[in-house]
C-alpha positions as CSV (number, residue, x, y, z in Angstrom):
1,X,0.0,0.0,0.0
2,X,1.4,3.2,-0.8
3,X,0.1,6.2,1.1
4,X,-0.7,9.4,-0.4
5,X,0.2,13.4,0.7
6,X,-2.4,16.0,1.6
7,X,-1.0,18.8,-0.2
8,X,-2.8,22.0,-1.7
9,X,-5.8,20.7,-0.3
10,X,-6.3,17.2,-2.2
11,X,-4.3,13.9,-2.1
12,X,-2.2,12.9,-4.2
13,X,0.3,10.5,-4.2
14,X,4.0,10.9,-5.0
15,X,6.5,9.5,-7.5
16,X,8.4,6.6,-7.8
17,X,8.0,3.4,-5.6
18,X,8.5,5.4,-2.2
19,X,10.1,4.6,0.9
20,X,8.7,1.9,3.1
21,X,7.3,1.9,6.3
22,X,8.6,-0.6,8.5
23,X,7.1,-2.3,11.7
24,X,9.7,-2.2,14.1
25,X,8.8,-5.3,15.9
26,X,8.2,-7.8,12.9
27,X,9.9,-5.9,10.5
28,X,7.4,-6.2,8.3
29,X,6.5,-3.3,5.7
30,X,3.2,-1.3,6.7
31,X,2.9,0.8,3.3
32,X,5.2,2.7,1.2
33,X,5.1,7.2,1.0
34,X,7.1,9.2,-1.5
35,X,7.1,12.9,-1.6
36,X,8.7,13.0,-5.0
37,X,7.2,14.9,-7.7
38,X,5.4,17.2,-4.7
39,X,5.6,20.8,-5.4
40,X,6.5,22.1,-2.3
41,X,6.7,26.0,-3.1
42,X,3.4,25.2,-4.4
43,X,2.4,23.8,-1.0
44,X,3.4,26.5,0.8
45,X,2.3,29.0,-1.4
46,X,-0.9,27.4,-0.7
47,X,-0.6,27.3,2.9
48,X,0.0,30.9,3.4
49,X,-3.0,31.8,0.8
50,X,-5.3,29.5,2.9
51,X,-4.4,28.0,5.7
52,X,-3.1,31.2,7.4
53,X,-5.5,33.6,6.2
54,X,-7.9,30.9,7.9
55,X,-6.4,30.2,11.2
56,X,-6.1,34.1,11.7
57,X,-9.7,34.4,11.7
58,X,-10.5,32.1,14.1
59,X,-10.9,34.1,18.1
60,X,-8.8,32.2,20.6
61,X,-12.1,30.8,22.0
62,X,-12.9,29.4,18.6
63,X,-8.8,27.9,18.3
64,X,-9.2,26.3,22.2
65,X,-12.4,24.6,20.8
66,X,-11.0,23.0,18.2
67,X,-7.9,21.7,20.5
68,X,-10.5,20.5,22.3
69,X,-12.7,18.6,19.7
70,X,-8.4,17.2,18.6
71,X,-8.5,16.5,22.3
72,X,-11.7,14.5,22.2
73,X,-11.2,12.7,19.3
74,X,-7.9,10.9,20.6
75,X,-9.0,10.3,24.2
76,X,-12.4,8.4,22.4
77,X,-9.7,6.5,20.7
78,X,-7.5,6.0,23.1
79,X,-7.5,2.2,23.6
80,X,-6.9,2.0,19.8
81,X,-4.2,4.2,19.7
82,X,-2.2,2.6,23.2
83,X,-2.7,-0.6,20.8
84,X,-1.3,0.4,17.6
85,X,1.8,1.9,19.5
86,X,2.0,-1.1,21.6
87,X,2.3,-3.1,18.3
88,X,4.2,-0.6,16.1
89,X,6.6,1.4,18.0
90,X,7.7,-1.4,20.7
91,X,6.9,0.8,23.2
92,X,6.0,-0.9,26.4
93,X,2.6,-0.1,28.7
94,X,4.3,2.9,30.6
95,X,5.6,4.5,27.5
96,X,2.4,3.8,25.4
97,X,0.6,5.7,28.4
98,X,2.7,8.5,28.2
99,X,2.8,9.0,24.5
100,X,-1.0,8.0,23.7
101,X,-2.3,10.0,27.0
102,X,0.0,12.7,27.3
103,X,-1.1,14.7,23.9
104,X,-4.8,15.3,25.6
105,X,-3.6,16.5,28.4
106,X,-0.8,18.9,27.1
107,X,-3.7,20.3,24.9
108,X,-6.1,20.9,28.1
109,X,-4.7,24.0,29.5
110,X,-4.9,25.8,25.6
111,X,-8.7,24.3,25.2
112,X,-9.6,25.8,28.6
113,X,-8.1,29.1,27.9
114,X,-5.2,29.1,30.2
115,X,-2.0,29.5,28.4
């Protein structure tokens, strides 16, 4: 499987056979990515022209809510994410716990307003 870039807001996949992705317990390869071919002035170009524009809209109210849905969304997860990085990184229970729980939390104090 090769997996494709989100760039200038579509995907699209990238040249050539890629590079693979490889489990690092079994060794095995997940899927392939290539950014060949991938404009990047073009991506940036696009980035500034709509991400930014975009983002600077947005109140700081309305930026701490959407941490806050990105929040959400992993902690509902959670046991699916503490798996996968069980399985793919090596990581053992304590540092699967720390990595899979600790990105909620360090987004709490921004969603509630307090940084």
């Amino acid at each position: 499987m090769k997996l494709p870039n989100y760039v200038n807001g579509q995907w699209s996949e990238g040249a050539g056979a890629g590079e693979p992705l490889i489990d690092p317990v079994t060794g095995d390869e997940l899927a392939s990515i290539s950014s060949q071919g991938v404009n990047l002035d073009a991506a940036l170009a696009f980035a500034r022209a709509h991400g930014g524009p975009a983002l600077r809209q947005l109140s700081y109210a309305q930026r701490a809510e959407m941490l806050a849905k990105i929040s959400d969304a992993l902690a509902a997860n959670r046991d699916e994410y503490f798996r996968l990085s069980l399985l793919n990184l090596g990581a053992n229970q304590a540092d699967a716990s720390f990595d899979v729980d600790g990105t909620p939390r360090s987004a709490g104090p921004w969603r509630k307003g307090k940084c």
